[in-house]
N, C-alpha and C positions, 0 to 999 in steps of 0.2 A: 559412346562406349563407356560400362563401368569399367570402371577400373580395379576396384576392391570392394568387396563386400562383407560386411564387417556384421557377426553374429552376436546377437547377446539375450540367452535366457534369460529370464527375469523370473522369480519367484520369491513374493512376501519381501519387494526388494525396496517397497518405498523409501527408507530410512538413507540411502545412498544413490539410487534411482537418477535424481536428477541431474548430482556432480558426473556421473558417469556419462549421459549423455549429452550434457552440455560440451563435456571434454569430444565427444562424438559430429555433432551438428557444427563445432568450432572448427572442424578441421582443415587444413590448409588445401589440402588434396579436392577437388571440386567433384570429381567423377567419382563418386563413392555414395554407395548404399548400406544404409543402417536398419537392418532386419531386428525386429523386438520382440520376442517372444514370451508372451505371459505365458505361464504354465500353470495357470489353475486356481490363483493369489487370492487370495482371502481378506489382504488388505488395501491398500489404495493403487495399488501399481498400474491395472489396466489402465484407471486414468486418466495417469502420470503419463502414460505411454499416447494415449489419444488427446491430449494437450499437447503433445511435441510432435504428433505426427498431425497434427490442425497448422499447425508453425512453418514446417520443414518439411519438403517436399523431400527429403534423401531418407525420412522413415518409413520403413514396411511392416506395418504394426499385424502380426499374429497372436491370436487369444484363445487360445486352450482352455476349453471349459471346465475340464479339471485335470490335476497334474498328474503329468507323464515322466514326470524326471527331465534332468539335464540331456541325457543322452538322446532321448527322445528330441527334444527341445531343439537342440543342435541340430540333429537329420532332416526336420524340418525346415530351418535354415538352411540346409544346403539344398534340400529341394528346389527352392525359393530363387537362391542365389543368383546371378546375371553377373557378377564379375569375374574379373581375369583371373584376381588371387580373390583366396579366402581367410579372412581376417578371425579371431572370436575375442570377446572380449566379456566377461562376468560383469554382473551388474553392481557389484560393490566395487569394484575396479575403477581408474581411470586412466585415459593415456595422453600426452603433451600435444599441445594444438597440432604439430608438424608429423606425427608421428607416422601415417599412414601415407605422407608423402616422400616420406623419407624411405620406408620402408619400401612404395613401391618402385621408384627410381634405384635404391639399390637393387632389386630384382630384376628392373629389365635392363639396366646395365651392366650385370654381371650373369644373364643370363640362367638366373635359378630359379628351379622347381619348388624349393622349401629353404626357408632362411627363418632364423631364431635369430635374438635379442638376449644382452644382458637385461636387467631390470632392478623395478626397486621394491622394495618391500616396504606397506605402510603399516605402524605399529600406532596405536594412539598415540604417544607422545613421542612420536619419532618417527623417519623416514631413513631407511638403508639402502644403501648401494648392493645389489644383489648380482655380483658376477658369474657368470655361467661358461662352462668351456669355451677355450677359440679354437678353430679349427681353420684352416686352408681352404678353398673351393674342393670337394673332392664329393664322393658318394660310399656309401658302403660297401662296394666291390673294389674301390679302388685304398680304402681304409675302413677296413670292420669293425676297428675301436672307436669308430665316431656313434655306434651304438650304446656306448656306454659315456659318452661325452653332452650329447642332444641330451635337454630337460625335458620331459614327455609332458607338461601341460600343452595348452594348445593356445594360450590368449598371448606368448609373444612372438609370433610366429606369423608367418605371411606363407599360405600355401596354394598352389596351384589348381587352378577348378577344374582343368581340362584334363588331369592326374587323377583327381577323386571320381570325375564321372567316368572316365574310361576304367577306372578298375574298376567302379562302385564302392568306394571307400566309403565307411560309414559306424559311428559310435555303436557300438554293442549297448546295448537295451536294460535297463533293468539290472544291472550288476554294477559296482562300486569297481571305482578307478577306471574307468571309462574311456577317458584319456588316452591311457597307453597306449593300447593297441589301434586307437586311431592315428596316431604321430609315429608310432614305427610304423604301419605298413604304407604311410604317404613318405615315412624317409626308405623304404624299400626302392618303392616305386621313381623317387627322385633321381633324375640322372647327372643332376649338380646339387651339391647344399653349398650355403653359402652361410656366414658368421655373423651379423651386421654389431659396430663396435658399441654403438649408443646405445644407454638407456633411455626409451620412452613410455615403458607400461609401469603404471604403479598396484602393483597386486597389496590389496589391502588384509591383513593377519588379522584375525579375531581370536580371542580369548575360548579356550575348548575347541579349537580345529581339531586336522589331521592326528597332528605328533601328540595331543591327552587325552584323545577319545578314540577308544579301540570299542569295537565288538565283531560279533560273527561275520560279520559283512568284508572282516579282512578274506575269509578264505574265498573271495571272488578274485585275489591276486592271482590266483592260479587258473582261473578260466581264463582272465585276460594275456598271460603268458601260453594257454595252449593254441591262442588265438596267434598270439604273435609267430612261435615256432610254426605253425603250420603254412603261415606266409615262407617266411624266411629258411623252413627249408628244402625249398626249390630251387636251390640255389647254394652248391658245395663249398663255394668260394670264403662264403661269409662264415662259415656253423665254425669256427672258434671266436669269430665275434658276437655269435648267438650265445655259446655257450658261456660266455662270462657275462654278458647280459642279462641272464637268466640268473646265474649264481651271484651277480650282484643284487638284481630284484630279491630273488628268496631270500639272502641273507641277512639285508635291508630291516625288512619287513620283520627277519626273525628276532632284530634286534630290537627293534621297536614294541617288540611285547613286553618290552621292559614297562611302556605307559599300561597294558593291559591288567587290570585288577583282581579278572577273574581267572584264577590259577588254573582254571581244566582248560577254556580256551585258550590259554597260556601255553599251557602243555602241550594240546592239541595241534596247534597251529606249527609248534615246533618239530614237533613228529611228523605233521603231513610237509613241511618244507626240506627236511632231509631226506623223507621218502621221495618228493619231488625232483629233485635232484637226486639222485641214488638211481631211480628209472631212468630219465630220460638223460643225465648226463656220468654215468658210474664211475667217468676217471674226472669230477669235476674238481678234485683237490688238486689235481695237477696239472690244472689249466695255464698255460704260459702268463695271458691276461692277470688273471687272480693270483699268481706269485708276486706279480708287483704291489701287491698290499702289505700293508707291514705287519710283519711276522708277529707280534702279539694280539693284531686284530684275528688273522687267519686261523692266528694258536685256539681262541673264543670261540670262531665259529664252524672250525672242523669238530669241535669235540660236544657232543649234546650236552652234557653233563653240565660242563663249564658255562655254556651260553643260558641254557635252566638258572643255573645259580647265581650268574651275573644279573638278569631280569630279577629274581626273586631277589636281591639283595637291594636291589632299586629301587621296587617295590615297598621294601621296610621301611629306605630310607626316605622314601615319599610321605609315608606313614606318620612319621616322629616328627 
């Protein structure tokens, strides 16, 4: 039997490629499958990838004649998949020889459908300790605020295959932040989550990611939030832990157009996340959740004006 099967896109990834699956092929865990996905690479990766799967009987080397995207990349992966849980790990990435034995033992002894991981963050000249909520055994019916607690990437994380195929869980296609809405509605669906206290993933940071490169492709936060909401509410129980989830993402995101350069997408984006909130949640300043923010973050982003002029002053000061 596998045991875990462990995803990993690969695209134009040679430059990091091999620590990652060295970290992969070394693993202590013996019942485990390494699914590789080229998506379409232009330069050495495929293979990088057909050299290790000549080597290593535990790689399942998939080749995408040209690229599909991550998301794509992923659902093939799980097409694919044969084990218990399901692992994903980025090809710049790497995780500790023990990690996916560790991660599956804490699963079947405590009985969870979805279990997350502190982590570390790698910088070129430095490695962080990147702590992430703790939580108790529980699920979102039985605590709503662990929706705001779970980090929605998907590579520290151990999740359940027989969860994803009974719902048909699956990365949304072709839109930016992908992620999310696959890790909420497998922590819907979960009827235990579980904390695990170790760090074993090292998510590697580059220079111009996320947080200093903004364009149009932010306003796909809002397709992957009407993805979420539509899961989540079927379910009465939770929708004040949706609703702060929701007014944490938009406001997130609102603030983060501070790295945005171009002042109408600026603007734009700010406009459609108030209107976003104003429709779907109209008492969201009075959410129980969202009063435990501190009163001069809330003061920023109840007021459009204020949060406009906070980015645009950031913006200056990036300038000089």
């Amino acid at each position: 039997m596998i045991k875990v099967s462990v995803i990993v896109p690969a695209y134009n990834a040679s430059l990091y490629l091999k620590t990652c699956l060295d970290s992969l092929v070394k693993q202590t865990l013996q019942e485990i499958e390494i699914i590789v996905i080229n998506d379409g690479s232009s330069d050495h990766t495929a293979s990088i990838i057909r050299d290790y799967q000549k080597k290593y009987k535990q790689i399942v080397f998939v080749d995408n004649k040209k690229n599909m995207g991550i998301g794509k990349s992923r659902n093939i992966g799980l097409a694919k998949a044969r084990g218990k849980y399901i692992g994903f790990l980025d090809s710049d990435d790497y995780v500790s020889v023990d990690a996916y034995d560790k991660y599956y033992h804490f699963c079947e002894e405590n009985k969870l459908d979805f279990m997350y991981s502190h982590y570390y963050k790698v910088f070129e000249n430095k490695i962080e300790f990147f702590k992430t909520d703790v939580i108790s055994f529980t699920n979102v019916y039985a605590d709503p605020s662990i929706l705001t607690k779970v980090d929605y990437g998907p590579c520290n994380k151990l999740l359940r295959k027989d969860i994803i195929d009974k719902y048909q869980l699956r990365f949304p296609e072709n839109i930016k932040y992908e992620d999310m809405p696959f890790i909420a509605q497998n922590l819907f669906y979960a009827s235990r989550v579980g904390h695990f206290e170790d760090a074993n993933y090292y998510y590697r940071v580059h220079a111009g990611s996320e947080t200093t490169t903004m364009d149009k492709k932010v306003f796909d936060i809002f397709k992957c939030l009407d993805i979420v909401n539509t899961c989540y509410q079927k379910n009465k129980k939770i929708e004040k832990g949706l609703e702060y989830f929701n007014i944490r993402e938009v406001t997130r995101y609102m603030l983060r157009q501070r790295y945005q350069a171009d002042k109408k997408i600026r603007k734009s984006f700010i406009d459609s996340g108030y209107m976003y909130l104003d429709t779907h949640f109209p008492l969201w300043k009075k959410s129980l959740f969202y009063k435990k923010e501190s009163f001069w973050k809330r003061f920023i982003k109840n007021h459009k004006c204020l949060l406009n002029l906070y980015c645009l002053i950031y913006q200056v000061g990036r300038k000089k």
